[in-house]
MARTIVO-857771 format. One record per residue (C-alpha): x, y, z. Coordinates in steps of 0.001 Angstrom, whole numbers, plus 524288, in hexadecimal, padded with zeros to 5 digits. Example, Ala and Ser with C-alpha at 12.3 -4.5 7.8 and 13.67 -1.06 7.14 Angstrom:
east=8300C&north=7EE6C&up=81E78
east=83566&north=7FBDC&up=81BE4
This chain:
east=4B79E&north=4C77A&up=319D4
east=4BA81&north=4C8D6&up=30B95
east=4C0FA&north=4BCA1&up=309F6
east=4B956&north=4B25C&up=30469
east=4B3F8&north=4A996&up=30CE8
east=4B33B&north=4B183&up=31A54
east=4A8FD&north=4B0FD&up=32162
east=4A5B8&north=4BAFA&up=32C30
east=4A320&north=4B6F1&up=33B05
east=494E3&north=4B3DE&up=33CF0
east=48DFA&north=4BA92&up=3496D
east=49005&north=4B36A&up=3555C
east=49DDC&north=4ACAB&up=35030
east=4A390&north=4AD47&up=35D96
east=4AB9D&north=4BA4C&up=35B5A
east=4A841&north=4C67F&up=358C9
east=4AC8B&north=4D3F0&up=351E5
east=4B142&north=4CC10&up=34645
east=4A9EA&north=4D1DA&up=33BB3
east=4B12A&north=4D50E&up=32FF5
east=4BD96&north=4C9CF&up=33039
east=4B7BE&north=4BB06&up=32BDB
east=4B3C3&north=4B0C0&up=33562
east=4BB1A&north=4A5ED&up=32D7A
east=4BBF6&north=4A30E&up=31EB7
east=4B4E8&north=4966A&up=31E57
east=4BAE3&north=48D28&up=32494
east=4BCF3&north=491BD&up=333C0
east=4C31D&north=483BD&up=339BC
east=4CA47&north=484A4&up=32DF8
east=4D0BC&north=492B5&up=330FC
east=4D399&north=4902F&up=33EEF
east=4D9D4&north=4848F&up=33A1D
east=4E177&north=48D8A&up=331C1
east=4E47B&north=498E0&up=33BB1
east=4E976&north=48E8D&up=347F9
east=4F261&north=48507&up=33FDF
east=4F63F&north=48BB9&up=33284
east=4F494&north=499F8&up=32D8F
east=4E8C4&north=4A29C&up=32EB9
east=4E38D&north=4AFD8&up=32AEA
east=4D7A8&north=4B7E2&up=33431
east=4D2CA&north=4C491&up=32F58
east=4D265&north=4CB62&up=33B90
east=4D13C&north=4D9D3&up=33469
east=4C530&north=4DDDA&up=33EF5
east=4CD20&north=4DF8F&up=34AAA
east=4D093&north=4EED2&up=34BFE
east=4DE41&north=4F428&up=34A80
east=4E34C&north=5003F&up=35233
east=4F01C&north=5087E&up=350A6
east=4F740&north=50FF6&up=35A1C
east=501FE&north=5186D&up=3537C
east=509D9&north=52169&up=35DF8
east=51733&north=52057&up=3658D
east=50EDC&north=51FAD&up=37255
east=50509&north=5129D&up=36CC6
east=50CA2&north=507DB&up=374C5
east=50D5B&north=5110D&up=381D5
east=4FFBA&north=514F1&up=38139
east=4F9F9&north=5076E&up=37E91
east=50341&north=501F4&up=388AA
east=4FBD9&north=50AB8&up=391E3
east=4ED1F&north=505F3&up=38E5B
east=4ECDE&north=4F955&up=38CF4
east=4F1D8&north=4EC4C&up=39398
east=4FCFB&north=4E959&up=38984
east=50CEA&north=4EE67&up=38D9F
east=50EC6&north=4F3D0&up=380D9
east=51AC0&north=4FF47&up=38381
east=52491&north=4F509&up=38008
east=51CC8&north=4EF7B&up=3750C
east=528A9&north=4EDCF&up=36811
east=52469&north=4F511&up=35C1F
east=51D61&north=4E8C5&up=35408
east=51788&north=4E2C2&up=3606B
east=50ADD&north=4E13F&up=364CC
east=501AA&north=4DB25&up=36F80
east=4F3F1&north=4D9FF&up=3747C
east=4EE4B&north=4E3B6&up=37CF4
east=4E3C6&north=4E776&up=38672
east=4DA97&north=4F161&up=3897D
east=4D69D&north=4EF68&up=3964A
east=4CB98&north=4F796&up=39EE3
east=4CEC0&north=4FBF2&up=3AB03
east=4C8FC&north=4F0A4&up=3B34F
east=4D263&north=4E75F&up=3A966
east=4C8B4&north=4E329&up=39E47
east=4CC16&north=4E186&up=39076
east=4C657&north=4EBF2&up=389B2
east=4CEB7&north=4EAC7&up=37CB1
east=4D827&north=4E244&up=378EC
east=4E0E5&north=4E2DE&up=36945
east=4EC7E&north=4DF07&up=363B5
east=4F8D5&north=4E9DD&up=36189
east=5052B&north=4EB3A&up=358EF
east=50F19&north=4F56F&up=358E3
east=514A9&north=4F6F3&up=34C15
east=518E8&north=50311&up=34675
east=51726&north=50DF5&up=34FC9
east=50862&north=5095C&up=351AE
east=50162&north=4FFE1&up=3599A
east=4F7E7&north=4F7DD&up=35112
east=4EBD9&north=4F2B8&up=3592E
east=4E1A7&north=4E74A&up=35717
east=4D63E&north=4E3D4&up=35F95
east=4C869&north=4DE55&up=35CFB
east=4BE18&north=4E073&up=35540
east=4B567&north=4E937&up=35C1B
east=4C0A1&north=4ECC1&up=364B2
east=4C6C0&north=4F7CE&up=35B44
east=4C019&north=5054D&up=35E2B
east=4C0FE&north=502A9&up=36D3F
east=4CE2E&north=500DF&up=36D50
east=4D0C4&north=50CDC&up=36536
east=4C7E3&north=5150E&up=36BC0
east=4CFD3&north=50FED&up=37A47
east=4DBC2&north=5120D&up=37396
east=4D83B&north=51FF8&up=36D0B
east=4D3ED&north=52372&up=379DA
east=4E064&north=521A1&up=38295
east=4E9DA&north=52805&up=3789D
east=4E83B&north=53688&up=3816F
east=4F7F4&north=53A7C&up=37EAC
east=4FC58&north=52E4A&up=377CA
east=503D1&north=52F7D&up=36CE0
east=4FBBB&north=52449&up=36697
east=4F005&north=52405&up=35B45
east=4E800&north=517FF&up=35D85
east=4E104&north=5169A&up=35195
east=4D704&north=50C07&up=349F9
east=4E08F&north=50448&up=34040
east=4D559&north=50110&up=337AD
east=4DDEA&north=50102&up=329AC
east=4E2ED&north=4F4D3&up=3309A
east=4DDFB&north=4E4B0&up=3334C
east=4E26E&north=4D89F&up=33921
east=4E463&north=4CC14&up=33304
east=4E9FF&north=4BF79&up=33D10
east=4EFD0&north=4B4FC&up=336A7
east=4EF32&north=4A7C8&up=33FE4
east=4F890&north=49AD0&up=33F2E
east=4FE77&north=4901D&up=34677
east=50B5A&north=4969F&up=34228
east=50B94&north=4A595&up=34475
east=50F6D&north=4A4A4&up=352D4
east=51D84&north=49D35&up=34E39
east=5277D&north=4A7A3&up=34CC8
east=52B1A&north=4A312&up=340C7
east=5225D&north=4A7F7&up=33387
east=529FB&north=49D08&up=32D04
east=5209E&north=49341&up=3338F
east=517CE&north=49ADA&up=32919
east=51FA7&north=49DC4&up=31CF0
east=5122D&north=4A240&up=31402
east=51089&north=4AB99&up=31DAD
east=5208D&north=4B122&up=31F07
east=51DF8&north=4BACC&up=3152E
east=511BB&north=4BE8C&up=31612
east=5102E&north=4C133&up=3268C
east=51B99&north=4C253&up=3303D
east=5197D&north=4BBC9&up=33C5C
east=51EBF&north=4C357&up=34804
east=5271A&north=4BB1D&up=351D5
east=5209B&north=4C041&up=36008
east=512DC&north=4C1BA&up=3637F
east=50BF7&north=4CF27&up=35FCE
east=517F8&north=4D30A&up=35757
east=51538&north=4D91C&up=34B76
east=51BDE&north=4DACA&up=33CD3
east=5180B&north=4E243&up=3319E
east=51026&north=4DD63&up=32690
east=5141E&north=4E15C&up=31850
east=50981&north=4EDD8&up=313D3
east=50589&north=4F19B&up=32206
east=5013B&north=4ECE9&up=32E5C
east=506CA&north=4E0A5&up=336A0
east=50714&north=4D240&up=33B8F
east=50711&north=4D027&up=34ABA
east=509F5&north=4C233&up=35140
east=4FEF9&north=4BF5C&up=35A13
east=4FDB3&north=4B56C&up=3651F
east=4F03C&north=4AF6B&up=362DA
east=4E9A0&north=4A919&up=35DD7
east=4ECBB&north=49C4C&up=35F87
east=4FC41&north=49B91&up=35D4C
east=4FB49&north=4AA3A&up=357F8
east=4F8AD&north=4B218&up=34C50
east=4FD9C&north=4BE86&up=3437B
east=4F52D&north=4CA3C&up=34386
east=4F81A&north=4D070&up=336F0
east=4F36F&north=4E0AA&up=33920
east=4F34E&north=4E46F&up=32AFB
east=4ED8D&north=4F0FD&up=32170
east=4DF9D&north=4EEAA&up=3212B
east=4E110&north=4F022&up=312F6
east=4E8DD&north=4E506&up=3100B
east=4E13A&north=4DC5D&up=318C4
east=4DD42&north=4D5B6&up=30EBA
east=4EB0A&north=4D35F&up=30871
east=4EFF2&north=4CE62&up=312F6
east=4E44F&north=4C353&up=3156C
east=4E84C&north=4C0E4&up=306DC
east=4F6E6&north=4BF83&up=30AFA
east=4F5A5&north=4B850&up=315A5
east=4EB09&north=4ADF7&up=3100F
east=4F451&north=4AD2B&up=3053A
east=50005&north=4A919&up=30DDF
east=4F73A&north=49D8C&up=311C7
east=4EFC1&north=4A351&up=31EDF
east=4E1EF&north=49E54&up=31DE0
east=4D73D&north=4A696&up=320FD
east=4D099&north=4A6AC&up=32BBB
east=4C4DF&north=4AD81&up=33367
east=4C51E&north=4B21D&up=341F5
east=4BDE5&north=4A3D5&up=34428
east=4CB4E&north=4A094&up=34330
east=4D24A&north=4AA40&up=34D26
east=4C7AD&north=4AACC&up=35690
east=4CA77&north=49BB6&up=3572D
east=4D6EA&north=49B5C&up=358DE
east=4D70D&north=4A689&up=36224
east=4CB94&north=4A031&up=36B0B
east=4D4E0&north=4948C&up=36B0D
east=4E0FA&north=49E0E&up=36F22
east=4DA4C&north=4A282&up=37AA3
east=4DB45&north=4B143&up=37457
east=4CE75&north=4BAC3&up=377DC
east=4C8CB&north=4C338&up=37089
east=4C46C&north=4D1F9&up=37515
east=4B5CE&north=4D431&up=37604
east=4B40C&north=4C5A2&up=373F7
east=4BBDA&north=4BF7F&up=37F05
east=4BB0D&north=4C940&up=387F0
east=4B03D&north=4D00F&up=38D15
east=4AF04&north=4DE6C&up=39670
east=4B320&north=4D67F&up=3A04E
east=4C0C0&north=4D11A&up=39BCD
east=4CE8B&north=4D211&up=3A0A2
east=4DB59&north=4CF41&up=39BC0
east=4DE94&north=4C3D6&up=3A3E2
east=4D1F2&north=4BBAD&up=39EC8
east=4D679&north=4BB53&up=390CA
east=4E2B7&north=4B777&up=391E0
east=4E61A&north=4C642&up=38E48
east=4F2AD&north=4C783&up=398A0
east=5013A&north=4C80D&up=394F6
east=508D0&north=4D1DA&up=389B7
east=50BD5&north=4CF3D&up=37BB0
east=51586&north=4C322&up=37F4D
east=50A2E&north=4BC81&up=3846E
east=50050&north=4BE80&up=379BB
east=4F76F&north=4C7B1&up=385CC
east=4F1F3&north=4D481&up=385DD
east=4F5B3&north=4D906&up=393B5
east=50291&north=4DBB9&up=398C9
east=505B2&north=4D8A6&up=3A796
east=5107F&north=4E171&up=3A89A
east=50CF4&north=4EE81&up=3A1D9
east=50960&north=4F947&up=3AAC0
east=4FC18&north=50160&up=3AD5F
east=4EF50&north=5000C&up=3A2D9
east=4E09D&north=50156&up=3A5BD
east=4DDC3&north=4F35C&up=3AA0E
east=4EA75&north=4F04E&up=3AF1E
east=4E549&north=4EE38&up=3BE10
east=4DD5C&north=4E0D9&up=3B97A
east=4E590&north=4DB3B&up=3B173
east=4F13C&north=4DB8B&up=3BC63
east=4E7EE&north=4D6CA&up=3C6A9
east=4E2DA&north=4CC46&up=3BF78
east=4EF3D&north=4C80C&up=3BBB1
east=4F6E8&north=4C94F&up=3CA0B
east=4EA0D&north=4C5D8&up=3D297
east=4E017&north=4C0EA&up=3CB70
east=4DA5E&north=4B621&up=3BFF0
east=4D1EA&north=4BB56&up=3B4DA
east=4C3E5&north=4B909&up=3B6F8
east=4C0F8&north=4B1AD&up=3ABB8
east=4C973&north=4A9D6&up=3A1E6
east=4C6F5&north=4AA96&up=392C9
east=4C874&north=49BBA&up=38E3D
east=4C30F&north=493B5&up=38460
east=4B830&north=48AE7&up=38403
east=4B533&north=4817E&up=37B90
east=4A658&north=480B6&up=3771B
east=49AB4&north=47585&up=374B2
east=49F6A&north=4733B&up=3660D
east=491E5&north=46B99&up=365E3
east=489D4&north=4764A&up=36538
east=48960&north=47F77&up=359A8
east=486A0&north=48AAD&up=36377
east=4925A&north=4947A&up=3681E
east=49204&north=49F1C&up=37209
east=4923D&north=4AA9C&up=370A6
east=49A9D&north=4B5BF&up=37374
east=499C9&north=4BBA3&up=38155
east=491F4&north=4AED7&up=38418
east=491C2&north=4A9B9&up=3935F
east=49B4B&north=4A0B6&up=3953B
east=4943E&north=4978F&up=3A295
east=496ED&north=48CB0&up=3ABF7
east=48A5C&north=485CC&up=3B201
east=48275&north=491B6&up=3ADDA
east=48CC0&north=49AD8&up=3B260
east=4917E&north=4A4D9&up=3AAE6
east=4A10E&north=4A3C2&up=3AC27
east=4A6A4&north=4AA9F&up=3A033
east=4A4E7&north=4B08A&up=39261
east=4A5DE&north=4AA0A&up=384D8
east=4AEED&north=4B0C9&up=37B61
east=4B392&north=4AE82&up=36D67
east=4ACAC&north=4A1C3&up=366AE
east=4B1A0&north=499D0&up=35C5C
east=4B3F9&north=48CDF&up=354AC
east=4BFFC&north=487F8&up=35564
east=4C538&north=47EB8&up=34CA1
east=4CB22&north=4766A&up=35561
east=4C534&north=47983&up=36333
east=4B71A&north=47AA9&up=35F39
east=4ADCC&north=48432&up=36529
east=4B612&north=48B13&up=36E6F
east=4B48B&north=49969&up=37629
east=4BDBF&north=4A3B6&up=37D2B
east=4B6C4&north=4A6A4&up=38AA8
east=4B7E4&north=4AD74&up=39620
east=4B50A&north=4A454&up=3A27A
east=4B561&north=4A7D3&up=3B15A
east=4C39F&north=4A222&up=3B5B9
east=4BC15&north=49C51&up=3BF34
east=4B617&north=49296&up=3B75F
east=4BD9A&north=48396&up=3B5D1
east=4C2A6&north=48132&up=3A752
east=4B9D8&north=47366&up=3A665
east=4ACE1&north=47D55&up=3ABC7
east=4A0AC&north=478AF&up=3A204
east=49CC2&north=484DC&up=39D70
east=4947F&north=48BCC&up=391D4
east=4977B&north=4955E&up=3886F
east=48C37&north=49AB5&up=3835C
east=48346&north=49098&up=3842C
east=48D13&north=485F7&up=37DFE
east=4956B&north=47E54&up=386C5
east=4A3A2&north=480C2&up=3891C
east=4AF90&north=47BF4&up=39155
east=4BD98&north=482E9&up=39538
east=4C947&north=47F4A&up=38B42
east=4CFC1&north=47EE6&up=398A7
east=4DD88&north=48253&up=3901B
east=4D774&north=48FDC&up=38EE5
east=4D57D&north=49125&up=39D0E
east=4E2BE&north=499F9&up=3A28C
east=4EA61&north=49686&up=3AC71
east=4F04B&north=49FCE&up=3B3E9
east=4F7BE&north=498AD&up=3C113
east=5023B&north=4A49C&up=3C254
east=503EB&north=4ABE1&up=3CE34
east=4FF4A&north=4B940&up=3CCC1
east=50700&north=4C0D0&up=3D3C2
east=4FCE9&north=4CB94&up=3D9BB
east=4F7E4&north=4BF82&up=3E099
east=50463&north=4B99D&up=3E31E
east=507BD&north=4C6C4&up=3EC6B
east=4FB8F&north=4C6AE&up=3F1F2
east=4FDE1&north=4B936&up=3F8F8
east=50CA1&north=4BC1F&up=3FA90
east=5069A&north=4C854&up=4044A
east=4FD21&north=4BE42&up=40ADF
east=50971&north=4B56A&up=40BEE
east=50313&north=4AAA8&up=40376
């Protein structure tokens, strides 16, 4: 916020828990330009980091939380879940393993829960979860930084290394390190860096030519990517399987199908070998005539109907007003509906489809002789 020309998110921008980073620097169309086809820079410094020093860390973690982690390679990393024991997402954050230590990120908001879970299930652990506040996140976004080549980027060879598989990790000269990241759009570098040179390395990497940009920019792009956000597009009442949460690290997902017993387990394996998800998060695209926007948590309804849950808002630069929501699966992809008072419609690209066999159901009518 100390670079001239932020500006901070105004109440009611369609996010929330953003205070502190800037909204955009001016010219928001401008820096999503900037951050889907050439090289952009997003102060994302709020989100809470964790470590977890201790030869037990991957073990343990492996044992709480919906990720298969006791094979993780040193300088990998994933998403992961914690899940409630009916199967909803009570935390979800980012994690590296670099060094003997597991860094963590999650969301805004989201940082003294997860401690206080974690601190809570050490009991004989040898692990020491513990707040990682000397430390920030900045994401640097481009059309570019999912090739496996930096040379497609040559300002940026000697300044960032780009790691060749998702969630991999390298160190960064002076501390801290960059992480390969799936979304969003065609993907992104995390850089987790001293929180004292936070600030020298904005400089650096605004002097290699990355533009900045405000979290207009990555809530955009990630609202276009399909990618939810904790606390924003998800509610009490979420489960893996309606965010588009499922699959390990080599599928960009948050829960692993083939990892063995953690609180929660029970729902995600029957809604994933007998069941659908209830609802669907999807995007909608919005009444760009009106200069009104819903809100967050706004009723998302079909002739009067309430049939789902608006999340994240924003203005994209290409797509207009658009919204992540969660909708009944019931409901048809060409469904009039309204978000909040403003008309919407299904992008019916963002509507999943899953015609596999699950294979709880497929014994069931193998026993009935089907």
């Amino acid at each position: 916020m100390s670079v001239p020309g932020a500006v901070p998110a105004p109440p009611g921008a369609g996010t929330v828990s953003d205070d502190g980073v800037a909204w955009h620097f001016g010219d928001p169309f401008g820096e999503q330009r900037a951050a889907a086809r050439g090289i952009a820079v997003v102060d994302r410094s709020h989100r809470p980091v964790i470590r977890i020093p201790g030869p037990e860390r991957l073990s343990w973690l492996h044992s709480l939380t919906s990720q298969h982690l006791e094979s993780l390679s040193p300088d990998d990393g994933a998403e992961d879940l914690v899940l409630d024991i009916s199967g909803r997402i009570q935390e979800h954050f980012v994690l590296t393993d670099r060094d003997d230590t597991l860094w963590l990120d999650t969301e805004p908001g989201h940082g003294r829960s997860l401690l206080h879970y974690l601190t809570s299930m050490v009991f004989w652990a040898k692990v020491e979860p513990q707040a990682a506040d000397d430390h920030a996140v900045l994401t640097i976004l481009g059309d570019g930084l999912h090739a496996t080549a930096p040379q497609q980027h040559p300002e940026f060879a000697s300044v960032v290394p780009v790691p060749e598989r998702l969630y991999a990790s390298a160190p960064l000269p002076g501390g801290g390190f960059v992480r390969r990241m799936p979304w969003p759009a065609q993907g992104a570098l995390d850089l987790v860096v001293p929180r004292s040179r936070l600030a020298e390395w904005w400089d650096r990497l605004t002097g290699a030519g990355a533009r900045p940009a405000g979290t207009w920019a990555f809530e955009a792009l990630r609202v276009e990517s399909l990618n939810p956000r904790l606390s924003v597009d998800t509610d009490d009442r979420t489960i893996p399987h309606e965010v588009r949460w499922i699959g390990g690290p080599d599928e960009g997902g948050a829960v692993h199908l083939d990892k063995g017993c953690y609180r929660g387990q029970e729902t995600v394996a029957r809604v994933h070998n007998l069941g659908r998800a209830p609802r669907n998060l999807v995007l909608l695209h919005l009444d760009g005539s009106e200069d009104q926007r819903p809100a967050l948590g706004d009723p998302v309804t079909a002739d009067g109907r309430t049939v789902g849950r608006v999340g994240t808002v924003i203005d994209h630069f290409e797509l207009g007003p658009v919204a992540l929501a969660l909708v009944k699966r019931s409901v048809p992809a060409d469904t009039p509906l309204v978000a909040g008072g403003v008309a919407a419609s299904i992008d019916p690209d963002s509507v999943p489809r899953d015609d596999r066999v699950q294979a709880g159901r497929a014994a069931i009518d193998r026993l009935r002789g089907r």
